[in-house]
N, C-alpha and C positions, 0 to 999 in steps of 0.2 A: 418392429423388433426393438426393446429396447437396449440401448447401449451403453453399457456397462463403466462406471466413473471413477475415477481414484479424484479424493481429495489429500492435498497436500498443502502440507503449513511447516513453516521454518518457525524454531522457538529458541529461545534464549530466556530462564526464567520465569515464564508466563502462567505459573499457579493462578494467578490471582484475574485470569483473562481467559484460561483456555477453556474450562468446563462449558461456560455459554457457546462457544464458538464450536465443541465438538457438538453440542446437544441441535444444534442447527445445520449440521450434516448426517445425520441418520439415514437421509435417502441415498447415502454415496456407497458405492459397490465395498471399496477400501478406505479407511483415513489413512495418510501416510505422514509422520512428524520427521522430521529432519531438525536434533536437536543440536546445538554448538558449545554441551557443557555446561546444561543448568544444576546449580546446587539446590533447587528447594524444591516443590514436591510436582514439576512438570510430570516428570518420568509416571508417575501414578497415578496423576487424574489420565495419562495416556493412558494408562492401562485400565483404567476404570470402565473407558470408554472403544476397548477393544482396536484402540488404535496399535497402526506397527510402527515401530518407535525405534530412529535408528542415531548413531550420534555421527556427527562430522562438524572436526576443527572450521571453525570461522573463514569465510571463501569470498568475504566480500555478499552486500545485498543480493545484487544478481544471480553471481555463480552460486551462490547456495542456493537460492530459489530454483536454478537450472537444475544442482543437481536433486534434487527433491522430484523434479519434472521425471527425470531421468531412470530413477529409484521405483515408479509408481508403477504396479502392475500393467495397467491399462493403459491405452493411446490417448484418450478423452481423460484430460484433468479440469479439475476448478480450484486455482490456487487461491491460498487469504494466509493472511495473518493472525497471529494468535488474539489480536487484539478488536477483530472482524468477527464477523457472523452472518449468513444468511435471513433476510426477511421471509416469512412465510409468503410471500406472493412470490417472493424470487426463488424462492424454493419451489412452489410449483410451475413457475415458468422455464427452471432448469429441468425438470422430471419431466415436462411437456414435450421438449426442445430434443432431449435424451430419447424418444421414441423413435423419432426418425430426425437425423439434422437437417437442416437444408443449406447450414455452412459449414466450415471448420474453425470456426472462430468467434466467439459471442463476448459481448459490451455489456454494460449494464449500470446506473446510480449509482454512485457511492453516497451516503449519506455520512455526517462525520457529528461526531457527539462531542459536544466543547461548552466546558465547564456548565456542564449539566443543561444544555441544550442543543437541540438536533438542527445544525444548522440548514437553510432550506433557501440560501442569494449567496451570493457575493463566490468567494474561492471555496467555499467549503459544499457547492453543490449548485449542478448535477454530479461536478469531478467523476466522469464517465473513466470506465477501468474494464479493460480487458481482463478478465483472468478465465477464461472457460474457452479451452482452444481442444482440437487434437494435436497433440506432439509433433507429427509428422509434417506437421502446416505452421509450426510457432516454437519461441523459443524467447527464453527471458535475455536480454541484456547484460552485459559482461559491467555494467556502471556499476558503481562501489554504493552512490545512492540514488535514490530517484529510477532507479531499473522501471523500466516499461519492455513488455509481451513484441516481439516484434513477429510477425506473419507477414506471409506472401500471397494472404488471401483476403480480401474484403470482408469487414465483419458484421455477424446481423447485431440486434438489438434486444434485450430483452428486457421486461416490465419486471418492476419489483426492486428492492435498493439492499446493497450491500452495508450495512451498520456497522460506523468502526468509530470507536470509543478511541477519539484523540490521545487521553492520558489519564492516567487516577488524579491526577491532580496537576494544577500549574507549573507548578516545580519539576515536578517530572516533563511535561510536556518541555518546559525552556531547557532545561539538561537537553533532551533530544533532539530539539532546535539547533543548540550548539554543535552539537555532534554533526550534523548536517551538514551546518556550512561551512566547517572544518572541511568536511569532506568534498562539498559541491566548489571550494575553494581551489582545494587541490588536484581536483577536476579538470577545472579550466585552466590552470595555470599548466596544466599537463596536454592542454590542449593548445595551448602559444595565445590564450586571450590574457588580456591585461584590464585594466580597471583605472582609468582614469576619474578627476574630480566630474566631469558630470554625469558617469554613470552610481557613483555613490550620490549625490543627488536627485539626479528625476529621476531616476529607475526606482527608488521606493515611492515618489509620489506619483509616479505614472500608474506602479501596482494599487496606491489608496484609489485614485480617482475611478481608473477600473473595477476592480472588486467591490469597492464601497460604496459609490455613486452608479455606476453605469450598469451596474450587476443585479444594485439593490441590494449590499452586503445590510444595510442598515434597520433594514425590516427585521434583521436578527438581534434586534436589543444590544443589550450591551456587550452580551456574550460574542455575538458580531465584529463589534467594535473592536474589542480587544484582540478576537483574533485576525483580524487585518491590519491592526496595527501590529501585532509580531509578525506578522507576514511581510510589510514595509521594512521592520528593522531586521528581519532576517537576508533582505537584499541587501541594504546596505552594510552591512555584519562580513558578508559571505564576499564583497568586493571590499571590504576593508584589510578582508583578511588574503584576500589574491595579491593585496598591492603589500603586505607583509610577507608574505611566499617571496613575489617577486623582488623585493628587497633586499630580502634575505639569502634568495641564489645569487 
């Protein structure tokens, strides 16, 4: 018997991303958009695409993702991002999976596109991502960013990669980088950790030597390069900016 799917995506602005991302959901019972107030032309490619399109004030990463879970017809969702899209192999592995499950909680590739290359070492893959759970067994994360799917059930696997388009461009991607460790800043500082001189130190070159060397980030050309090296400056950024929080209180 197959079982019936709600896809759900939180949007802010995403004209210029959503159309691919809906068009790789067509096997989903319902699309469900959970928007926070975009002024340019989301709302219509929603409709274009027969999604139900509801709006809710900004809740923080997580809580918006929850309530989008929350909002969806059906028990069984597959959450993404506007900036995401299903692979055809991952699309038949979820329609597979969806006949009978054998968990309540399914994994899968992420594959991340960065500056016009699909990254395949280092931190930009496997980056293995929960998003296909039943409701009743998971539930997103109350974290402002960095939210991860928490379940009480061990989760299977399935073939096929999730494709998410880092950024339209550099600039945008480092805007969004900031915005992160703003937030993953005042995280921790909300958490009682602090930031001393040797975790702004090794803690970026522990992240190069990992992802870059140990991972094989380097087999991804330059595109590689560059982005584990914003990956290093974004650790050191993100405790530079705790030890200013902390300062500051």
């Amino acid at each position: 018997m197959n079982t019936r799917l709600s896809a759900v995506i939180i949007t802010y602005n995403a004209a210029g991303q959503l159309a691919d991302c809906l068009r790789s959901l067509s096997f989903a019972s319902e699309i469900l958009i959970l928007d926070s107030g975009s002024d340019d032309k989301t709302k219509n490619i929603a409709q274009q695409y027969r999604a139900r399109f509801i709006h809710q004030d900004w809740l923080g990463y997580g809580q918006q993702k929850q309530k989008a879970v929350e909002l969806a017809e059906h028990d069984w969702v597959l959450c993404l991002d506007a900036d995401e899209r299903i692979s055809e192999t991952l699309a038949v592995s979820i329609q597979a999976v969806m006949e009978r499950p054998q968990d309540q909680a399914y994994q899968f590739p992420r594959c991340n596109r960065f500056m016009g290359r699909w990254l395949k070492h280092g931190e930009g893959y496997p980056d293995m991502s929960l998003r296909l759970f039943n409701r009743q067994h998971a539930h997103w994360s109350n974290d402002a960013v960095h939210e991860f799917v928490q379940t009480d059930v061990s989760a299977g696997t399935l073939q096929g990669d999730l494709l998410h388009d880092s950024a339209a461009s550099l600039v945008c991607y480092l805007e969004k980088q900031n915005r992160y460790t703003s937030l993953q800043a005042e995280k921790m500082y909300q958490a009682g950790k602090r930031a001393g001189a040797g975790k702004l130190l090794l803690n970026p070159l522990f992240r190069f030597f990992k992802f870059y060397l140990f991972r094989l980030g380097f087999l991804d050309g330059l595109p590689g390069l560059i982005h584990i090296y914003i990956g290093c400056q974004n650790t050191f950024i993100k405790y530079a900016k705790l030890r200013e929080i902390a300062n500051g209180k």
